[in-house]
N, CA, C and O atoms as a MOPAC input file, in Angstrom:
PM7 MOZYME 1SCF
protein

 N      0.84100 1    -1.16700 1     0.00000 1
 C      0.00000 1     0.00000 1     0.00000 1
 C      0.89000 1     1.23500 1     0.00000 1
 O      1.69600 1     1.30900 1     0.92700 1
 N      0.86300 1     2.39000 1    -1.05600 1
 C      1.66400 1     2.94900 1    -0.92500 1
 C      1.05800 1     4.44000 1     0.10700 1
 O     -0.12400 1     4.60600 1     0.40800 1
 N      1.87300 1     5.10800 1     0.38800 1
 C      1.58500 1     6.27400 1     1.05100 1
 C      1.80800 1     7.75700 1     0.46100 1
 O      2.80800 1     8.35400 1     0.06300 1
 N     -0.31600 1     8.28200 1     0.64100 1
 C     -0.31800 1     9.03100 1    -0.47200 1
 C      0.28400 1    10.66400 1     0.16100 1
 O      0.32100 1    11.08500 1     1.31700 1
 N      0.77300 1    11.40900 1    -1.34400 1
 C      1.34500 1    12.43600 1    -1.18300 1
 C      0.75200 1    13.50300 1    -1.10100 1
 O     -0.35500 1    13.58500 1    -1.63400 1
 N      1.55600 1    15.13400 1    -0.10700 1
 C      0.45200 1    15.55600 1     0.06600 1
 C     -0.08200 1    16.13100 1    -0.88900 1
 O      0.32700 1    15.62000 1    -1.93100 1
 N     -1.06300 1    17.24500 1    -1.14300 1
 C     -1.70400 1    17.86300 1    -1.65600 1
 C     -0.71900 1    19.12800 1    -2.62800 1
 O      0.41800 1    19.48000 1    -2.31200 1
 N     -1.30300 1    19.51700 1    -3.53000 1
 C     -0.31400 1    20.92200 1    -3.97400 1
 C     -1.52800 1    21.95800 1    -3.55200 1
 O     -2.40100 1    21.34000 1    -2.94300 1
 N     -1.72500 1    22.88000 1    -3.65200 1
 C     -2.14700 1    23.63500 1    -3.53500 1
 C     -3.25100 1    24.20700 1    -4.49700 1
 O     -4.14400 1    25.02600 1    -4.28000 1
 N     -2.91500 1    23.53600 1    -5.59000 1
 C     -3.84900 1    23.63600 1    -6.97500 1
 C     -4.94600 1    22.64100 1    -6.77100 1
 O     -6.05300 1    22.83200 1    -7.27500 1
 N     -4.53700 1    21.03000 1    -5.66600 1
 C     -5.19400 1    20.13400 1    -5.80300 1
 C     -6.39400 1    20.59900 1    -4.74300 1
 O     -7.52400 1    20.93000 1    -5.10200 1
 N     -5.92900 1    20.55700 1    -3.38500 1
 C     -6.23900 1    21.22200 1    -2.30900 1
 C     -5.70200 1    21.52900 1    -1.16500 1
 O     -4.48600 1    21.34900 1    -1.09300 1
 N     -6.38100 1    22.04700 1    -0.00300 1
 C     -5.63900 1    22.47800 1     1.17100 1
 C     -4.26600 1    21.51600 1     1.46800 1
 O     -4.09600 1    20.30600 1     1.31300 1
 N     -3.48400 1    22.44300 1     1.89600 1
 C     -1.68200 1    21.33100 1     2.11100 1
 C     -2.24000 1    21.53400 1     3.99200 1
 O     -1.96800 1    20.50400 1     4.61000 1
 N     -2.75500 1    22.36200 1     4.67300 1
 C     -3.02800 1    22.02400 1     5.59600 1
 C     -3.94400 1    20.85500 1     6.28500 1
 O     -3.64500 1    20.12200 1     7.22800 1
 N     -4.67900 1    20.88800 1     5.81900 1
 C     -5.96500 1    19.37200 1     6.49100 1
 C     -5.74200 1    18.46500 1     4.88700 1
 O     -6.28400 1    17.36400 1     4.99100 1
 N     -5.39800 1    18.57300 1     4.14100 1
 C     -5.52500 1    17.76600 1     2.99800 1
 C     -6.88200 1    17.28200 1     2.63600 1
 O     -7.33400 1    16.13700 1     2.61100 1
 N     -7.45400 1    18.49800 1     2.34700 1
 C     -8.88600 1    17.85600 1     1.87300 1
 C     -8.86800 1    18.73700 1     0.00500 1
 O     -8.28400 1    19.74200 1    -0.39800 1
 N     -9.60000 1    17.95900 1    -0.54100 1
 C     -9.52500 1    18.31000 1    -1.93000 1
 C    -10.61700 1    19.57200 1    -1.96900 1
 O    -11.51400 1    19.58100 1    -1.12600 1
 N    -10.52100 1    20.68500 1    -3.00800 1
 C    -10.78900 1    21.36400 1    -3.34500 1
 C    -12.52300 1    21.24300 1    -3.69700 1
 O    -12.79100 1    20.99400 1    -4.87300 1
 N    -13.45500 1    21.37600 1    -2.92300 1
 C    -14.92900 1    21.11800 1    -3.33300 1
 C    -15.25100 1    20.17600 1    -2.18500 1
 O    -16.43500 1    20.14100 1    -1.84900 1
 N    -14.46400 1    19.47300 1    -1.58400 1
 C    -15.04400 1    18.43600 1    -0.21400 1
 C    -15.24100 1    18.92400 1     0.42900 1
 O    -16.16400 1    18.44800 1     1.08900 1
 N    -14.74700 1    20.15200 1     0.90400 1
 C    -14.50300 1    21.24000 1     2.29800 1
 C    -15.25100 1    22.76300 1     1.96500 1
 O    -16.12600 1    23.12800 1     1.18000 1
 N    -14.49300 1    23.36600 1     2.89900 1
 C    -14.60200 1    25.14100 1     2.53800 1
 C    -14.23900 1    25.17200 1     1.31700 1
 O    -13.83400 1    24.25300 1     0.60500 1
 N    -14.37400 1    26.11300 1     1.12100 1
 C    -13.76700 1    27.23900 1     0.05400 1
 C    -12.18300 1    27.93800 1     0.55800 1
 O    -11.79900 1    27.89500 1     1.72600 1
 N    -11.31500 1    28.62700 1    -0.68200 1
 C    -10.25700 1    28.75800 1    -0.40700 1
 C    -10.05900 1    30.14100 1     0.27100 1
 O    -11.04900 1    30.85400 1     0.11400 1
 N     -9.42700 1    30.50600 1     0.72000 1
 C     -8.97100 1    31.70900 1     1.77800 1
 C     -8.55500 1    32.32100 1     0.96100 1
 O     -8.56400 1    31.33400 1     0.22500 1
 N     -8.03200 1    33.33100 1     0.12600 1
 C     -7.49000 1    34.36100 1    -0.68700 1
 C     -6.29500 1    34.50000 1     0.06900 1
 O     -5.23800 1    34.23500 1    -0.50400 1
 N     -6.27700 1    34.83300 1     1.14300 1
 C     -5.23200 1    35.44800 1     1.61300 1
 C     -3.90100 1    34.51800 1     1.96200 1
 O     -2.83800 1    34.74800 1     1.38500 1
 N     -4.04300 1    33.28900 1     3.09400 1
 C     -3.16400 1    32.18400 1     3.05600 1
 C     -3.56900 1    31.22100 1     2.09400 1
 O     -2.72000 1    30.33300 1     2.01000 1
 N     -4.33000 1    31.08700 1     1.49800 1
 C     -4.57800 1    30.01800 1     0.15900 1
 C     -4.68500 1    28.90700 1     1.09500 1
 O     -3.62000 1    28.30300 1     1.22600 1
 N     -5.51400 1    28.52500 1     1.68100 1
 C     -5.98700 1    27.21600 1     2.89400 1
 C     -6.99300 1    26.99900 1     2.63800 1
 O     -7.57600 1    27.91900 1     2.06400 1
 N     -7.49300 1    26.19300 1     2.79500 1
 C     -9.45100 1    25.98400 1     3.17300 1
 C    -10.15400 1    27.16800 1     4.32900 1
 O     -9.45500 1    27.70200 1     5.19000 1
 N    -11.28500 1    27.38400 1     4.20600 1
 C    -11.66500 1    28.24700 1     5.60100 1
 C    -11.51600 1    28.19500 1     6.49000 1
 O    -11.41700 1    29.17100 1     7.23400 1
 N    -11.40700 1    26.68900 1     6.91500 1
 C    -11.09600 1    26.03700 1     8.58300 1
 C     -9.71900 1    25.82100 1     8.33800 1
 O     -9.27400 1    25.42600 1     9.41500 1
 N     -8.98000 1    25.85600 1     7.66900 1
 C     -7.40600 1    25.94100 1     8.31000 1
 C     -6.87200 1    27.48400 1     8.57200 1
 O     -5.91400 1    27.70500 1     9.31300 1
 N     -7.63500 1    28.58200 1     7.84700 1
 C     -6.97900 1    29.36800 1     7.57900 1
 C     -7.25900 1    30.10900 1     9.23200 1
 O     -6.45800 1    30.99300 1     9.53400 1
 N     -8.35600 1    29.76200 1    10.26600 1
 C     -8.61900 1    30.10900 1    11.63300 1
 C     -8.24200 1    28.87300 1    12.49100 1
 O     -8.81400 1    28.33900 1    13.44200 1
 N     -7.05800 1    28.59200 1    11.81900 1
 C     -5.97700 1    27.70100 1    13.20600 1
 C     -4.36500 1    28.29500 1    12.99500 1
 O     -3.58500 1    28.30600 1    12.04300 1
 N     -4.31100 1    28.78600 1    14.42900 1
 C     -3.23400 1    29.24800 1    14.10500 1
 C     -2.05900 1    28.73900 1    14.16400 1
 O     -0.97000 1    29.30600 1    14.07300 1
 N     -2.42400 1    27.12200 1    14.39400 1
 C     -0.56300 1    26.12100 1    15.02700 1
 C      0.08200 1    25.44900 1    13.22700 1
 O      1.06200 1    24.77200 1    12.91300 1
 N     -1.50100 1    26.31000 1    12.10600 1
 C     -0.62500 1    25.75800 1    11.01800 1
 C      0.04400 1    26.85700 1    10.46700 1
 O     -0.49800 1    27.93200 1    10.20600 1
 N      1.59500 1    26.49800 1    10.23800 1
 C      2.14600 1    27.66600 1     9.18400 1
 C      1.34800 1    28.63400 1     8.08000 1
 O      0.35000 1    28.43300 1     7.38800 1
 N      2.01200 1    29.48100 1     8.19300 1
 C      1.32000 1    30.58100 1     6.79700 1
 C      0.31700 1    30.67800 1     6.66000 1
 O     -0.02100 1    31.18900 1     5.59300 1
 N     -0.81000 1    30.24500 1     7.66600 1
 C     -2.13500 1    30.80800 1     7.64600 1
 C     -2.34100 1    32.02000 1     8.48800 1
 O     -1.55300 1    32.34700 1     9.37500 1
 N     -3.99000 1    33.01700 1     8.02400 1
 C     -4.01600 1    34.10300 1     8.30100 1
 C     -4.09500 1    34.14000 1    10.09300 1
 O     -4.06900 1    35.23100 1    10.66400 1
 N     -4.18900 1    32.89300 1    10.84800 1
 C     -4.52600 1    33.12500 1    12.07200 1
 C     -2.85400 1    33.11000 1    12.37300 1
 O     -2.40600 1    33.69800 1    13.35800 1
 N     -2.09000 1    32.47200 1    11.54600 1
 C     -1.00500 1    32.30900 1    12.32800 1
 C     -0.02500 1    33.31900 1    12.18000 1
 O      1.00700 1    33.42700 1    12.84300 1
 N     -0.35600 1    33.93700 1    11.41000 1
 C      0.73300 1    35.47800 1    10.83400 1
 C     -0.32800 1    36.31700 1    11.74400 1
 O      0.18900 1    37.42600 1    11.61200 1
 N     -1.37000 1    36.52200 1    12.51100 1
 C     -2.07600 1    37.51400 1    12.31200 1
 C     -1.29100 1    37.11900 1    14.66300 1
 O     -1.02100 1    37.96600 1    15.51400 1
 N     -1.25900 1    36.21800 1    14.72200 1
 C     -0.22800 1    35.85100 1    15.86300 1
 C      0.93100 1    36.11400 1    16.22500 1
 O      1.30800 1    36.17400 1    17.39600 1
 N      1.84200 1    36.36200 1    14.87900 1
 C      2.99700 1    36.68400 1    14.90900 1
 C      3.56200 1    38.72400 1    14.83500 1
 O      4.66200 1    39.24000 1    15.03500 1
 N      2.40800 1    39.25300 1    14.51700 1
 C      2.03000 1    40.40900 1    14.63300 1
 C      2.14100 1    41.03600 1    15.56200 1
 O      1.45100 1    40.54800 1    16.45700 1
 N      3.08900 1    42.62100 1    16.12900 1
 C      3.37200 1    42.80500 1    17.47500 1
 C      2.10600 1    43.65200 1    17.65700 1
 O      1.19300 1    43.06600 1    17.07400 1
 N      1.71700 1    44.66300 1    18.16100 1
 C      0.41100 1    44.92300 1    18.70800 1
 C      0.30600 1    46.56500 1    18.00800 1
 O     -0.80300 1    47.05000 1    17.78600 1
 N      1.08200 1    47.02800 1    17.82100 1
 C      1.20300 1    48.14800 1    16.31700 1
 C      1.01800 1    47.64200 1    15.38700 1
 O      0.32800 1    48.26400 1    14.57900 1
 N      1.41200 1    46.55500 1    15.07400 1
 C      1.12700 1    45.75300 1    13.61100 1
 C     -0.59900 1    45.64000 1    13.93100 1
 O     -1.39700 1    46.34900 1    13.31800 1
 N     -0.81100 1    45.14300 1    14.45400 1
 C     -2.34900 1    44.49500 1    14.59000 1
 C     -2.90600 1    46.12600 1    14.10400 1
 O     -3.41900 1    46.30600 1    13.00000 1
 N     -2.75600 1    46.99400 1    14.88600 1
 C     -3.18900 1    48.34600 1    14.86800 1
 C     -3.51500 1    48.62700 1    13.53200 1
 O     -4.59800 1    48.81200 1    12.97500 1
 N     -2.51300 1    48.62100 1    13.18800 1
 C     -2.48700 1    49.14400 1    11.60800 1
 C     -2.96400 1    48.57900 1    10.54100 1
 O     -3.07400 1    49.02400 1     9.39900 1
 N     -3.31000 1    47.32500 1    11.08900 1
 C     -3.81000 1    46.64100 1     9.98500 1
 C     -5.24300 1    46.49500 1    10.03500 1
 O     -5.94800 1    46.44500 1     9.02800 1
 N     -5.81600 1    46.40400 1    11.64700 1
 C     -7.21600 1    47.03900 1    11.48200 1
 C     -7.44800 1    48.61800 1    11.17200 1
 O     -8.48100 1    48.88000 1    10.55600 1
 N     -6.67600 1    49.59400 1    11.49800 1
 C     -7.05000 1    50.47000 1    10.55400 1
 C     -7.00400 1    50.64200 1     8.80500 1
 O     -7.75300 1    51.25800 1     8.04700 1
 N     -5.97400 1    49.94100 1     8.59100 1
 C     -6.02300 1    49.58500 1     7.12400 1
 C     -7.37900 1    48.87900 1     6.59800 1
 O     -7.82500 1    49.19800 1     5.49600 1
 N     -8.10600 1    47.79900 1     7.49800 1
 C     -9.42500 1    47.23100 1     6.88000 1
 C    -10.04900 1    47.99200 1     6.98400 1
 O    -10.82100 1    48.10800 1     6.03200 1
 N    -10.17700 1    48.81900 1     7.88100 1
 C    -11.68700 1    49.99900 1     8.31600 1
 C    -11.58400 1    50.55300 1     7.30400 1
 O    -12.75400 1    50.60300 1     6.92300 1
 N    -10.67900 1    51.27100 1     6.18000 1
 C    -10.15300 1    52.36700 1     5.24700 1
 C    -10.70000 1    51.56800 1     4.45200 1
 O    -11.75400 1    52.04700 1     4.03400 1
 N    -10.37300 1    50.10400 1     3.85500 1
 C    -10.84100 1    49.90100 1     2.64300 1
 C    -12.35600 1    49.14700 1     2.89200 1
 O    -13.03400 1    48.68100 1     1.97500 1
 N    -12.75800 1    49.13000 1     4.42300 1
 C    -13.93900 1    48.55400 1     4.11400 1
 C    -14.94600 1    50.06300 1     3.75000 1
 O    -16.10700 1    49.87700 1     3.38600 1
 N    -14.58300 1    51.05300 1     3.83700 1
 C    -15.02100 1    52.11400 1     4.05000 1
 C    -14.97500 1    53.09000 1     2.71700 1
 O    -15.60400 1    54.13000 1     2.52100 1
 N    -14.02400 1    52.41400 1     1.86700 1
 C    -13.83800 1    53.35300 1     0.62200 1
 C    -14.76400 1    52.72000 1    -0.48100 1
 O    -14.67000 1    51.57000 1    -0.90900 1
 N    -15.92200 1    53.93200 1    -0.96700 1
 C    -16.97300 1    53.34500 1    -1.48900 1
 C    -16.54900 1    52.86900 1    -2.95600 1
 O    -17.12400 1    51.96400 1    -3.56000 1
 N    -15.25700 1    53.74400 1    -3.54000 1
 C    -14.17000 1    53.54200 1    -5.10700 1
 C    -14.44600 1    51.31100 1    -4.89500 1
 O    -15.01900 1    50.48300 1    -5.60200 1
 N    -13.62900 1    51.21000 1    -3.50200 1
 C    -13.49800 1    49.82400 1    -3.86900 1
 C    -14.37500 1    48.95400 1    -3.65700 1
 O    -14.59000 1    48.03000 1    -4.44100 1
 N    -15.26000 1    49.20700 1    -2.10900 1
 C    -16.65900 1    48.46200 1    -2.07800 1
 C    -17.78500 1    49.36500 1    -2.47500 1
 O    -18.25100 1    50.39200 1    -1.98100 1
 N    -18.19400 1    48.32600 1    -3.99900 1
 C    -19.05700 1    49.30500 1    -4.36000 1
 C    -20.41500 1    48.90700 1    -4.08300 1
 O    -20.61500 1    48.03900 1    -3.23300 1
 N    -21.42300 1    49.47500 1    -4.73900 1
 C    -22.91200 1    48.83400 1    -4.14300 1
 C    -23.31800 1    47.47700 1    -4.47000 1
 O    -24.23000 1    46.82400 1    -3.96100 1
 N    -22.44100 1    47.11900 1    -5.46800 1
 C    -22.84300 1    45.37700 1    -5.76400 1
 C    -21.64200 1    44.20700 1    -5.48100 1
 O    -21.34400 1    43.21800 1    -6.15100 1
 N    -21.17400 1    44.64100 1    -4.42800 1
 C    -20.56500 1    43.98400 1    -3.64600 1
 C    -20.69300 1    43.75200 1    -2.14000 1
 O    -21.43600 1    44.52000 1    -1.52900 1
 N    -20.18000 1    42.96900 1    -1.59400 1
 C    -20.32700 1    42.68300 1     0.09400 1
 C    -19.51700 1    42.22800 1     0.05100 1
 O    -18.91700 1    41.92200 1    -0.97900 1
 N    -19.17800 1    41.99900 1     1.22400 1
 C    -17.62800 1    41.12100 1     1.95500 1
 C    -18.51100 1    40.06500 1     2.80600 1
 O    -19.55900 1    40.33400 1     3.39200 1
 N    -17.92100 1    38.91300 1     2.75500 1
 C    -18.21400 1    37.43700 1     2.86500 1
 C    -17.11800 1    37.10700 1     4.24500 1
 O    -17.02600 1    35.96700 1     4.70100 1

């Protein structure tokens, strides 16, 4: 029996190894499934960079979302955030 390899990233999540359509949907940001991308003990996901962040960083980066959730140029009326 051989032992299967992991996932690429094209196939699906390299974190939980689930294929692309079995699970969530992909994260944009760390390219994970939805449920890996809110654990933060896996590498390069958004919970786990968003951990590694000193507390000015955090700052700035929720003011950076407030700005673009707020700028009507980029969210326009036939859009929402998911």
């Amino acid at each position: 029996m051989s032992v299967p390899s992991k996932l690429s990233l094209r196939v699906g999540c390299t974190g939980c190894q689930r294929r692309w359509g079995e699970g969530e949907g992909q994260c944009s940001r760390c390219r994970r499934c939805l449920y890996c991308c809110d654990i933060g003990t896996i590498r390069y996901t958004c919970a786990w960079r968003f951990a590694r962040k000193t507390p000015d960083q955090q700052l700035q980066s929720a003011k950076a979302y407030e700005r673009w959730v707020a700028d009507v140029r980029i969210l326009g009326h036939n859009r929402r955030i998911t």
